[in-house]
C-alpha positions in Angstrom: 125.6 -46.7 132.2 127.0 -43.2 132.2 128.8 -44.6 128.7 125.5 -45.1 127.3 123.5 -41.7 128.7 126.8 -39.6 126.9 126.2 -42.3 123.5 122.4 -40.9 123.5 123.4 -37.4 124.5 126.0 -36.9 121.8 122.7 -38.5 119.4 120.4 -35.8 120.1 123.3 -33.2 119.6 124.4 -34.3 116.4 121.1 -34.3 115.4 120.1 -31.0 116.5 123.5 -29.8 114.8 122.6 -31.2 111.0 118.9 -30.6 111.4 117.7 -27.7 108.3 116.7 -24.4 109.6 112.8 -25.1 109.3 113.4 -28.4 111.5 115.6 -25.5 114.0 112.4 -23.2 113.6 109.1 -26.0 114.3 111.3 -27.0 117.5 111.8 -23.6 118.6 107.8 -23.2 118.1 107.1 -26.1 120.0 109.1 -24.8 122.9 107.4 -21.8 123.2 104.4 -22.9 122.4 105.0 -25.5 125.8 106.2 -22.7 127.5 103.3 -21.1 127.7 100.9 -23.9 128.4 102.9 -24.6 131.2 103.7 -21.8 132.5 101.2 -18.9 131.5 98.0 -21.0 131.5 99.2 -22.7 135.1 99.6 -19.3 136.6 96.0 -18.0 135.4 94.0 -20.8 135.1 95.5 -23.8 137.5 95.2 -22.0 141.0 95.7 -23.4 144.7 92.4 -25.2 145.0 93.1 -27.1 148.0 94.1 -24.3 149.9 91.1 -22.4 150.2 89.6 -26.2 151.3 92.1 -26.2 154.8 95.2 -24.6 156.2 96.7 -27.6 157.5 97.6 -30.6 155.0 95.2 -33.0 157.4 92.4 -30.6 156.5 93.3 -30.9 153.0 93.9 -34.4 152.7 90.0 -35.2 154.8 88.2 -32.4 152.4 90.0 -34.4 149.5 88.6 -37.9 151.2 85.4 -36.7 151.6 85.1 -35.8 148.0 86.3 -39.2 146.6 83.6 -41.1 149.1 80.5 -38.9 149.4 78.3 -40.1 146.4 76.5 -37.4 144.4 73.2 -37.5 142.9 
C-alpha cells in the first residue's frame, strides 16, 4: 500500500517538474484563487449561525430539529 501511495506521489512530482511555465502559472492561479474562496469568503460571509440559535450543543441540535420538521407555508 505505502509502495503504491510513493508510485502516485513520485507521478504528480514528475509531472509538476516537466509541466511548461504557463501550466506552473494556471495552477498557481487556481490556488490562490481557492484560497480565497475558502478562506476570505468563509471568514466574511460563512459566520457561526448556530451559535446565536443556543449556547449548548443540545440547544443547537433542537433549534436545528425544529427547523427540519416544522412545515412552512
Amino acid at each position: 500500500m505505502i509502495k503504491i501511495l510513493k508510485n502516485i506521489w513520485n507521478f504528480y512530482i514528475e509531472g509538476f517538474k516537466n509541466m511548461p511555465e504557463y501550466g506552473k502559472r494556471a495552477w498557481t492561479i487556481i490556488i490562490i484563487k481557492l484560497i480565497i474562496m475558502f478562506a476570505v469568503l468563509k471568514v466574511f460571509f460563512f459566520q457561526d449561525f448556530l451559535g446565536t440559535k443556543g449556547k449548548t450543543d443540545k440547544e443547537k441540535s433542537e433549534y436545528v430539529s425544529k427547523q427540519l420538521i416544522t412545515i412552512k407555508k
